[in-house]
N, C-alpha and C positions, 0 to 999 in steps of 0.2 A: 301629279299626285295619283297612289293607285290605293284601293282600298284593298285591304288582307283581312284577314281571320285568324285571332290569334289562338294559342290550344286549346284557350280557356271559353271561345265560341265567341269575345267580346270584337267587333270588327274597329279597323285602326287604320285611318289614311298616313302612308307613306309618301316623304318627297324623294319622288324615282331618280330625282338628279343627285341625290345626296348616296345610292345604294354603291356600294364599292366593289362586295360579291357575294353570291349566294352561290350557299350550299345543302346539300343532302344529304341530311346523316344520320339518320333516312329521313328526319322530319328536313322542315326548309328551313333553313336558319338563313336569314337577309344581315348582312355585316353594312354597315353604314360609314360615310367616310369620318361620321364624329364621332368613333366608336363605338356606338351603340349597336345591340346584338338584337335579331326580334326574330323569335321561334312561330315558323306560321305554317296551318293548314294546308295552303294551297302547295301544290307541285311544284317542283321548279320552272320547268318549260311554262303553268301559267304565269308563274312570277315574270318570268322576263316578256313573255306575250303581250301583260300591260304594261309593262314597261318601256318597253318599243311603241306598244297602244299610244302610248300616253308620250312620249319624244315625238312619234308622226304627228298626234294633236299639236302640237306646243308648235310645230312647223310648217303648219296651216297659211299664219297669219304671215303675211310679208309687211319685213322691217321697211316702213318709208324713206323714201331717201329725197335729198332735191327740196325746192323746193321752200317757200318761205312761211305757210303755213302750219302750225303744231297738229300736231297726231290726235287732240284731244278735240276738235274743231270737226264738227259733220259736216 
C-alpha cells in the first residue's frame, strides 16, 4: 500500500499491486488495473519510488516452506 495526495490535499492509501500505469499530464494520473483513474500530487518518479518501496517491503518476509508446523505457531 502507498499513500498519495490527491488534488484536493485529501491523502488516499493505494494498493501498488493493483497500479496498471501512471502517467503525466502533467499532473500524475495512477490508472489501476480495476479501472479506476486517481489524479495525485506527487510526481511520477515518486509514485513508482513507493511503489518499488513498497514491493521490496512485501519481499522481506520469506515464504516458509517444509516442514510440519503452521506459519501461525511462534
Amino acid at each position: 500500500m502507498i499513500k498519495v495526495t490527491k488534488l484536493n490535499g485529501r491523502e488516499l492509501v493505494v494498493n501498488a499491486d493493483l497500479i496498471e500505469f501512471i502517467e503525466s499530464t502533467p499532473d500524475t494520473l495512477i490508472s489501476l488495473t480495476t479501472g479506476r483513474k486517481i489524479m495525485v500530487l506527487e510526481d511520477l518518479d515518486e509514485v513508482i519510488r513507493m511503489a518499488v518501496g513498497y514491493r521490496a517491503k512485501a519481499r522481506i518476509y520469506p515464504i516458509p516452506t517444509g516442514g510440519t508446523g503452521s506459519v501461525f505457531e511462534g
